[in-house]
TORNUBA-696153 format. One line per 10 residues: number of its first residue (from 1); for each residue x, y, z of C-alpha. Coordinates in nm, 4 decimals. Each point is the difference from the previous one (the first is absolute). Layout:
<atoms>
NUM	X:Y:Z  ...
</atoms>
This chain:
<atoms>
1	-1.4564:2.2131:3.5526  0.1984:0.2113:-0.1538  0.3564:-0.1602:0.2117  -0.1286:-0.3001:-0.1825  -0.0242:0.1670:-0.3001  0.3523:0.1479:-0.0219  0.1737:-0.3104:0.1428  -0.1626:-0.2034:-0.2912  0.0795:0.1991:-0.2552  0.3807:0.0615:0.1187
11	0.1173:-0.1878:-0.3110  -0.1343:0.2491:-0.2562  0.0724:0.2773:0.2259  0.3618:-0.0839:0.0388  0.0650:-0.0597:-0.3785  -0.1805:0.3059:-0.1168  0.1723:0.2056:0.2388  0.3453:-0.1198:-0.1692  -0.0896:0.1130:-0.3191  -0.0875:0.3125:0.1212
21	0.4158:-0.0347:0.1728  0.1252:-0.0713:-0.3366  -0.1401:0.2641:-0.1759  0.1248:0.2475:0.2886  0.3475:-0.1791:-0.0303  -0.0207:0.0092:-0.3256  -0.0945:0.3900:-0.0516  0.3192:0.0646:0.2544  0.2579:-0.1867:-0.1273  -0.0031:-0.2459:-0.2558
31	0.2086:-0.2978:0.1783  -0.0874:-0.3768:-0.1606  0.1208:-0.1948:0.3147  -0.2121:0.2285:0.2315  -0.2722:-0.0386:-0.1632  0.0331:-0.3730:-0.0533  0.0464:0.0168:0.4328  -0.2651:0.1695:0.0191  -0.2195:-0.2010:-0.2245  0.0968:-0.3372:0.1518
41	-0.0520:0.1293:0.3473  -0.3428:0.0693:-0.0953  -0.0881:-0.2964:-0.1258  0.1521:-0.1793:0.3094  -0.1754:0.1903:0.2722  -0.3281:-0.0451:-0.2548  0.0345:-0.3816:0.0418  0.0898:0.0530:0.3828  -0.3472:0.1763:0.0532  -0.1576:-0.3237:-0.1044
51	0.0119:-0.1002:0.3193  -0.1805:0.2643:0.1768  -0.2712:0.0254:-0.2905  -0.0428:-0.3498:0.0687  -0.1114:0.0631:0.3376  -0.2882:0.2299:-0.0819  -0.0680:-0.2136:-0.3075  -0.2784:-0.0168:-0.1176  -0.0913:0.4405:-0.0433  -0.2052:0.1523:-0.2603
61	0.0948:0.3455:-0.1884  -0.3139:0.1526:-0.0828  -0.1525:-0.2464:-0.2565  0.2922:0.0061:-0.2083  0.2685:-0.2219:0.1099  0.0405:-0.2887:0.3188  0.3042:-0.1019:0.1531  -0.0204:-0.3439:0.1111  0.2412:-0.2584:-0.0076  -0.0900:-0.0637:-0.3313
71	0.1330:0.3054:-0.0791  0.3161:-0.0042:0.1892  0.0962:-0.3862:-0.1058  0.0512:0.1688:-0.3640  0.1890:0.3861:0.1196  0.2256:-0.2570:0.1858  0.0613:-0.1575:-0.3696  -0.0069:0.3145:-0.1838  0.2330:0.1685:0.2315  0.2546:-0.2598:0.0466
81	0.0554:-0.0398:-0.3604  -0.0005:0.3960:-0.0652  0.2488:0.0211:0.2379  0.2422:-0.2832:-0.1323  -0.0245:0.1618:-0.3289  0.1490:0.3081:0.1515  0.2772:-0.1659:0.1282  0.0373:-0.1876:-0.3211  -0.0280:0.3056:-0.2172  0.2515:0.2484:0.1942
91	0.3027:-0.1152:-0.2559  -0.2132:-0.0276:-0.2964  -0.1029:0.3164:0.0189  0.3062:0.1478:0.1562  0.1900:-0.0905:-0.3157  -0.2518:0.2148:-0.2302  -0.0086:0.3668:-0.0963  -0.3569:0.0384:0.0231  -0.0955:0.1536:0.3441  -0.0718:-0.2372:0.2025
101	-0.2058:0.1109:0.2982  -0.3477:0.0355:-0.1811  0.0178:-0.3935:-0.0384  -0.0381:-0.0532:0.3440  -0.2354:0.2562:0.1067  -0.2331:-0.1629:-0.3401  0.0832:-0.3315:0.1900  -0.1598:0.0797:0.3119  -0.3214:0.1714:-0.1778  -0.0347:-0.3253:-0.1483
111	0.0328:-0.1671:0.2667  -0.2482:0.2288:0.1748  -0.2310:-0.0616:-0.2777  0.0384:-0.4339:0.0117  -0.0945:0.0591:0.3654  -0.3077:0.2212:-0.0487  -0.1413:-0.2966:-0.2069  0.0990:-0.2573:0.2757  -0.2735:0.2215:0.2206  -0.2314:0.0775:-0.1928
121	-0.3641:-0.0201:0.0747  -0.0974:0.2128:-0.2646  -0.0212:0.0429:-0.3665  0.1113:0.3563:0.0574  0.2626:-0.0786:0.1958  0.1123:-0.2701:-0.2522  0.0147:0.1463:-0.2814  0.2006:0.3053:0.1650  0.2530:-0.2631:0.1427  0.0217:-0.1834:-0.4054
131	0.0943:0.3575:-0.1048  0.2296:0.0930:0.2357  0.1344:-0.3587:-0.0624  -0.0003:0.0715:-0.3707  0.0898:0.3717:-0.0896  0.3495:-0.0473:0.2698  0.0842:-0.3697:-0.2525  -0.0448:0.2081:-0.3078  0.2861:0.2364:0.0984  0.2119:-0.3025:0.2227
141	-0.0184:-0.1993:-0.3739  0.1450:0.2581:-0.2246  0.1980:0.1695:0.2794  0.3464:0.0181:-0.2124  -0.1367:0.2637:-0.1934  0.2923:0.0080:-0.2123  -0.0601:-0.3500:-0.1160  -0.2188:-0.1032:-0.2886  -0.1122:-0.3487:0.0840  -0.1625:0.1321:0.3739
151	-0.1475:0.2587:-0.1754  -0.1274:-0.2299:-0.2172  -0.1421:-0.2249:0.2785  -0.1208:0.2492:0.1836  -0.2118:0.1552:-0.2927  -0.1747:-0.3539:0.0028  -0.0665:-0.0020:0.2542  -0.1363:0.3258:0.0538  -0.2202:-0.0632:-0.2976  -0.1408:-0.3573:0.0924
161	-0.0160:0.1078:0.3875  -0.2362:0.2941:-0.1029  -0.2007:-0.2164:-0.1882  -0.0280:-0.2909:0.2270  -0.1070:0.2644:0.2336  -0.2964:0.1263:-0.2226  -0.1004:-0.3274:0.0288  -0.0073:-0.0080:0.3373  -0.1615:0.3276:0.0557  -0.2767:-0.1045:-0.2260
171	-0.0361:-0.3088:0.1653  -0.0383:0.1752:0.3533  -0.2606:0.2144:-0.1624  -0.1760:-0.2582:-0.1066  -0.0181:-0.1810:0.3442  -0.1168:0.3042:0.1489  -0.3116:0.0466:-0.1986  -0.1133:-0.3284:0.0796  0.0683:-0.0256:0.3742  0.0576:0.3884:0.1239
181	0.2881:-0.0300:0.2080  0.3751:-0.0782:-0.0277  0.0538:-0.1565:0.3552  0.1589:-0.3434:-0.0764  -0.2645:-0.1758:0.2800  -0.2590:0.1643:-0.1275  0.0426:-0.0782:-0.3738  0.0024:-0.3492:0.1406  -0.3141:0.0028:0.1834  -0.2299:0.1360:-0.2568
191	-0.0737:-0.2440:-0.2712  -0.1349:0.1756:-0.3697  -0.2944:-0.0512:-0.0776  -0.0943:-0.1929:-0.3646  -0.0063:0.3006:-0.1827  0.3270:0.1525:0.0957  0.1851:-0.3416:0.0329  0.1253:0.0612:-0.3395  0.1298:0.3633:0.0611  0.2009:-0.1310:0.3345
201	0.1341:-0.2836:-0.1891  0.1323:0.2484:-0.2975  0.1768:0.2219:0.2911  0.1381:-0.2897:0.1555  0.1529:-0.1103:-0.3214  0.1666:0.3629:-0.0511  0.1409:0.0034:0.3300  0.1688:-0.3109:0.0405  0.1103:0.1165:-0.3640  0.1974:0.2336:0.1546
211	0.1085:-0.1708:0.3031  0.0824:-0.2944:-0.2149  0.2662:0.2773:-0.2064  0.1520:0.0732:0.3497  0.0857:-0.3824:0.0820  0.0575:-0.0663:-0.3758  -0.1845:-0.3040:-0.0317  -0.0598:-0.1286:-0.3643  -0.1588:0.1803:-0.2076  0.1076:0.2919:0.1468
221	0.3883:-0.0882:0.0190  0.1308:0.1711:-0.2993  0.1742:0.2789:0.1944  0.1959:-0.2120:0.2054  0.3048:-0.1149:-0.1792  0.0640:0.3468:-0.1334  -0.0605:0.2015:0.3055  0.2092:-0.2905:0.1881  0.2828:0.0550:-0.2795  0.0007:0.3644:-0.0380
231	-0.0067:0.1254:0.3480  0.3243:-0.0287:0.2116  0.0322:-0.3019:0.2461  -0.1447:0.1669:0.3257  -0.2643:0.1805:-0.1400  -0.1285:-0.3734:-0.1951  0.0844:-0.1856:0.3671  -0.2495:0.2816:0.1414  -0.2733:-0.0737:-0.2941  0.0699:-0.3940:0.0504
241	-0.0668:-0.0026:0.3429  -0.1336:0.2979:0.2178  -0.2206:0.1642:-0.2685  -0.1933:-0.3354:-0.0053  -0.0163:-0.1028:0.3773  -0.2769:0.3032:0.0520  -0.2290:-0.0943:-0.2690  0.0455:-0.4075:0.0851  -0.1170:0.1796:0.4087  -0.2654:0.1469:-0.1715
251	-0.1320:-0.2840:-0.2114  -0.0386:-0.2311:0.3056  -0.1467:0.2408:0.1876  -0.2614:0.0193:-0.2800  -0.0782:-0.3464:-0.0231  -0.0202:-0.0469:0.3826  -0.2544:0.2668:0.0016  -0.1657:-0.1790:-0.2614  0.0001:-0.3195:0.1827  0.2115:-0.1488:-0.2993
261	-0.0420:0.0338:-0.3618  -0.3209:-0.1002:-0.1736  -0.0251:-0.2526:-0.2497  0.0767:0.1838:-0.2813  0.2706:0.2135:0.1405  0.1699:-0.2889:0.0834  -0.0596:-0.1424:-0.3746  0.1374:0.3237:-0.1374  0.3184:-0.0024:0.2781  0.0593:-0.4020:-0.0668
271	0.0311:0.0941:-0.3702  0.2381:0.2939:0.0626  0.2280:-0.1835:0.2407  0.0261:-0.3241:-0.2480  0.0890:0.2321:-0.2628  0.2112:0.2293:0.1847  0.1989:-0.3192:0.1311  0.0251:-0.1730:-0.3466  0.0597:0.3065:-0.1770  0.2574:0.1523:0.2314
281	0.2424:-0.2857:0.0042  -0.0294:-0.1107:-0.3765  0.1101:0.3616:-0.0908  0.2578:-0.0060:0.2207  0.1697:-0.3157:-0.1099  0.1086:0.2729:-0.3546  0.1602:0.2622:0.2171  0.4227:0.0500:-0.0398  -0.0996:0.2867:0.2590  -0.0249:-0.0421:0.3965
291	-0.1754:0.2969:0.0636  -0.2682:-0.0707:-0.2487  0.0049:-0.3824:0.0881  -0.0597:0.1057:0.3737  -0.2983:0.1868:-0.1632  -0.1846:-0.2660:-0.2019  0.0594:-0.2494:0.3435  -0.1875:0.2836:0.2147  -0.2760:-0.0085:-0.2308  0.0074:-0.3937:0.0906
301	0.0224:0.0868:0.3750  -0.2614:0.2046:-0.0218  -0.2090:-0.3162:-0.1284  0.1229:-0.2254:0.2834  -0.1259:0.3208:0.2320  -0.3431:-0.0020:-0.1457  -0.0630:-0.3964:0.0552  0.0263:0.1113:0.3687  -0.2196:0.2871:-0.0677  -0.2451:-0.2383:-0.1567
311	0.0165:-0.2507:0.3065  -0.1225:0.2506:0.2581  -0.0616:0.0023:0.3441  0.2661:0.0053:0.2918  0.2036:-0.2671:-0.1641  0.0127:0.1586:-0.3660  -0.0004:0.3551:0.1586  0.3472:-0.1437:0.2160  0.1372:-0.1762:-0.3243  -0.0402:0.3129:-0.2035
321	0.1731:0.2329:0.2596  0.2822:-0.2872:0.1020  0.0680:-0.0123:-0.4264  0.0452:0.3444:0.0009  0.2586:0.0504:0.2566  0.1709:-0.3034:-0.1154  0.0422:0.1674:-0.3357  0.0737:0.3471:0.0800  0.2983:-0.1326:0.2155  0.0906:-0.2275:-0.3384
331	-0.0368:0.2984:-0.2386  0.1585:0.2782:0.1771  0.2625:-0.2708:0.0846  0.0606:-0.0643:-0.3877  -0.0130:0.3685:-0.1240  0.2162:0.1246:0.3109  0.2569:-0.2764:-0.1332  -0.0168:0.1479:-0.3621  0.0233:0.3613:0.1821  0.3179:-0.0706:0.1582
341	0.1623:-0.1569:-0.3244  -0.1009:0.3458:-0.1998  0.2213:0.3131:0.0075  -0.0628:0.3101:-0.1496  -0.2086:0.0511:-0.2993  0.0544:-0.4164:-0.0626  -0.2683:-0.2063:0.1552  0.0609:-0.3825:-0.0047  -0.3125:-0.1292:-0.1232  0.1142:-0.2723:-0.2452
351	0.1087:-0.3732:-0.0064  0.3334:0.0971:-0.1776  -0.0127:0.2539:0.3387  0.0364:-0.2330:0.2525  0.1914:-0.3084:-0.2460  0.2542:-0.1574:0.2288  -0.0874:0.2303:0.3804  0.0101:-0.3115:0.1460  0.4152:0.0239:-0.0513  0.0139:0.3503:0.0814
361	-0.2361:0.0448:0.2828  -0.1148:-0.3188:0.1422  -0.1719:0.1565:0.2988  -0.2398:0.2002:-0.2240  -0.0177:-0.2638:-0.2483  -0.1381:-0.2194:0.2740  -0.2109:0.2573:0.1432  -0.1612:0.0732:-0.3300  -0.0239:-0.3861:-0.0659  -0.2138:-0.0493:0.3050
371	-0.2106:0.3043:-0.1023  -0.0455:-0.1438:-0.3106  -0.1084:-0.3519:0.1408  -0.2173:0.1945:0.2396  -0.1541:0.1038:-0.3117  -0.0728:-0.3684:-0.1408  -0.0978:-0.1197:0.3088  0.2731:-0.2408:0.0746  0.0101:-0.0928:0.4121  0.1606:0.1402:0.2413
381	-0.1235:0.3225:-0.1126  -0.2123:0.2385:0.0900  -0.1695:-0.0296:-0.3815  -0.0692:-0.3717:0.0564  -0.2413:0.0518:0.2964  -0.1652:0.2863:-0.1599  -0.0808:-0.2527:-0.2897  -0.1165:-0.2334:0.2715  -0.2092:0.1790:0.1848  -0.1773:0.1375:-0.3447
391	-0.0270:-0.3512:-0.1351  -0.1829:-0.1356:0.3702  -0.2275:0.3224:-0.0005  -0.1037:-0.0846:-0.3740  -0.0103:-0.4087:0.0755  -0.2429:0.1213:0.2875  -0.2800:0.0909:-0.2248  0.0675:-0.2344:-0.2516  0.1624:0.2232:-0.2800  0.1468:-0.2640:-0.1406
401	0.0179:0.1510:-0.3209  0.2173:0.3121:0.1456  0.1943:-0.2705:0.2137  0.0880:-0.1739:-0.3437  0.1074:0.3129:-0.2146  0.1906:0.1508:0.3078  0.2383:-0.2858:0.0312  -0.0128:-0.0875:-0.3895  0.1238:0.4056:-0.0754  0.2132:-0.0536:0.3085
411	0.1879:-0.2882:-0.1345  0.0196:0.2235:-0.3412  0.1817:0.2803:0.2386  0.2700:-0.2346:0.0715  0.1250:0.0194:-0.3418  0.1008:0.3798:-0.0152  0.0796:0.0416:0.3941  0.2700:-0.2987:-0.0460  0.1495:0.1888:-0.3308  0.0616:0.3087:0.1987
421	0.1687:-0.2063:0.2518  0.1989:-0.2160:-0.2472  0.1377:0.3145:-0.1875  0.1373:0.1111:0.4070  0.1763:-0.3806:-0.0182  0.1756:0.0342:-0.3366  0.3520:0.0006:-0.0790  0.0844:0.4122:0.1164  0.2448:-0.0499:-0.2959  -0.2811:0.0377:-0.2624
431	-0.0350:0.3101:-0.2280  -0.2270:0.2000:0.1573  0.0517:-0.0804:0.4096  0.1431:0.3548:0.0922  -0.2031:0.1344:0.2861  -0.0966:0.3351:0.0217  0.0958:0.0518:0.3326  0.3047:-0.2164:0.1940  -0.0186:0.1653:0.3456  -0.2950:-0.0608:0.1215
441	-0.1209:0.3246:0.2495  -0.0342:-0.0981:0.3750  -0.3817:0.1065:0.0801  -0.1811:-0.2097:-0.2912  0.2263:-0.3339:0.1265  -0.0837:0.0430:0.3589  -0.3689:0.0917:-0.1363  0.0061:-0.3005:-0.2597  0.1423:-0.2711:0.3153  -0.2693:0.1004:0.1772
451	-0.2660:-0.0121:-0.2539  0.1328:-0.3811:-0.0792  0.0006:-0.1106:0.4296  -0.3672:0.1030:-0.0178  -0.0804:-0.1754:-0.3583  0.1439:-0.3071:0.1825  -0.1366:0.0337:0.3390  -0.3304:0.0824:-0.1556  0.0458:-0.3184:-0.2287  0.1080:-0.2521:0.3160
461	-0.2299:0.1807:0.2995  -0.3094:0.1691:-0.1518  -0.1921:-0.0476:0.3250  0.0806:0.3796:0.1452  -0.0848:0.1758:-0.3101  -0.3131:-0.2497:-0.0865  -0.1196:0.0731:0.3782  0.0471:0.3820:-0.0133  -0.2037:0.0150:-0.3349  -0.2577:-0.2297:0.0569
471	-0.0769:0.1757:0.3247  0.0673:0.3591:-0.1436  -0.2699:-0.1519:-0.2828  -0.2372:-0.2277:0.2412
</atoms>
């Protein structure tokens, strides 16, 4: 039992064992590309160790977390896109004064942390997971200390992390008084009586509260474009995509230990999504700013996610999880190609930015294009099926009303995706054009080519991907 229990849990052992490397390498010699080895090594033999977990899947540890293939379906996401965010960030950071080496050891507690929530059984376990999740993003988002606008961002979100948090601690109180335990299955199984039906619905209102800060859904969104803005581009590609994929694991496992969402959960999460969708792309249509554009179209995304949420079972469930991949590939895709345009303190995070990179670098151009019409939903990409496969899960229980905002709001994205893409196209000639960077480093193109094969093969052949989730999810 305890073979089994090792074997499982190889993924979190390996990754916590390479943070306790870089702090060793670290307290030696401070060396950025050795750590940045050493980091990316981890993260590789972590996803490698899927394998074997898988085999022993599924094992309990203790009462607090389960690794099943639930589990490992989302620390296969998180790690792969940790670990292309390395290799997109090694320039970046390379051309910086700050020291660089504590990014990457915060990187992999964060990573440790979205991982902890993929597995958890537990309240306990959850909530230590969100906050080892949260504490390593408040230091990753201001992490040029030196600079006022991430300090700026990261004070935000310090302040409206700690109190989404409250709410979620007071939530979990809450549920405990009324059912006694904090085992996911057995919160399930118990139904409250009459007279504490009203107490259990209050603490399930504060802690989706707080879970609903940590996917920035509408109304709790207002962080989002100045976090996204503020922090530098690796450390808002980490918050965009990994910091999410463990609380999206642990929201479906909550609902499939639920057996779905109730009836008025699902009224309260249909009324989120719609406005989250709506909301998220008619904002963005008044941004001049990519990074903060990107930000008000994830709070959209995060919409289109919840209408799979909302659909349940093994086809929502499969939707959900296919979404996700499909748009961490997209957004680390589209941030990596404004990392390797940005040099020194200079990030390139505007439309005058990237005016006329179609004449200049026509391979990234194109890359980023493709990102960016993974991001629409256009075919052929990886984004398009996502949007599928949401749009069949919700047709499948009749949301038609979801169905109907998610491809009016979609339509609505077209607008500002196309005007990123049609400021790439213009005339390089126009004031404004100069890119920030000409030579574009080697590792982010090689990292960026393969990041747009996959967006394509994913968009043309889903069937491997589809068939590994759905029976990773079945």
């Amino acid at each position: 039992m305890t073979e089994s229990i090792v074997t499982a849990s190889l993924p979190l052992l390996v990754l916590s064992a390479t943070s306790v490397a870089i702090m060793i390498a670290i307290a030696i010699k401070r060396d950025h590309r050795a750590v940045a080895i050493i980091s990316f090594a981890g993260f590789a033999l972590s996803f490698v160790s899927l394998w074997p977990a898988s085999s022993g899947a599924p094992v309990r540890i203790g009462s607090l977390l389960i690794i099943d293939r639930h589990a490992l379906v989302y620390m296969g996401l998180v790690l792969a896109a940790s670990a292309a965010i390395i290799l997109l960030s090694f320039r970046y950071l390379e051309d910086r004064s700050e020291h660089k080496e504590e990014f990457y050891l915060l990187l992999v507690f964060a990573t440790v942390g979205s991982m902890v929530l993929a597995a958890s059984s537990h309240m306990v376990s959850f909530f230590l997971g969100l906050e080892l999740l949260s504490v390593s993003l408040y230091a990753l988002v201001s992490y040029p200390r030196i600079e006022a606008l991430p300090l700026e961002a990261g004070l935000k979100y310090l302040v409206l992390a700690a109190s989404s948090s409250a709410f979620l601690l007071f939530g979990l109180a809450l549920i405990y008084i009324v059912q006694g335990t904090m085992d996911f299955s057995q919160i399930a199984s118990v139904a409250p009586d009459a007279q504490s039906r009203f107490i259990y619905l209050g603490g399930m209102v504060l802690f989706f509260t707080g879970i609903g800060f940590k996917l920035a859904v509408v109304p709790f969104h207002l962080w989002t474009p100045d976090v996204y803005q503020g922090a530098p581009i690796p450390a808002t590609a980490f918050v965009a995509t990994t910091s999410k994929g463990g609380v999206f694991a642990f929201l479906l496992r909550w609902f499939a230990a639920e057996g779905g969402a109730n009836q008025s959960m699902v009224v309260i999460l249909g009324i989120v999504a719609i406005a989250s969708m709506l909301v998220g792309n008619l904002l963005a249509l008044r941004q001049t700013n990519i990074k903060r554009l990107l930000a008000y179209s994830s709070i959209a995304h995060m919409g289109y996610f919840l209408v799979a949420v909302i659909a349940g079972g093994t086809l929502g469930r499969s939707a959900a999880t296919y979404y996700l991949a499909a748009y961490i590939l997209t957004i680390v895709g589209a941030f990596g190609s404004l990392l390797a345009l940005s040099h020194g303190t200079r990030e390139t995070e505007t439309f005058d930015d990237v005016r006329g990179l179609f004449w200049r670098q026509p391979v990234l151009a194109s890359i980023f294009t493709a990102m960016i019409l993974s991001l629409a939903g256009i075919p052929l990409t990886a984004g398009f099926l996502g949007k599928f496969y949401v749009l069949a899960a919700g047709a499948s229980v009749a949301a038609w009303t979801l169905v109907i905002v998610l491809i009016i709001s979609s339509t609505i994205g077209l607008v500002y995706y196309l005007r990123i893409i049609v400021a790439m196209f213009t005339d390089s000639d126009r004031p404004g054009s100069e890119l920030i960077r000409e030579r574009i480093p080697f590792t982010p193109r090689i990292v960026l080519v393969l990041l747009t094969i996959a967006l394509i093969f994913l968009g043309i052949y889903p069937q491997p991907l589809w068939n590994a989730i759905t029976a990773g999810l079945g």
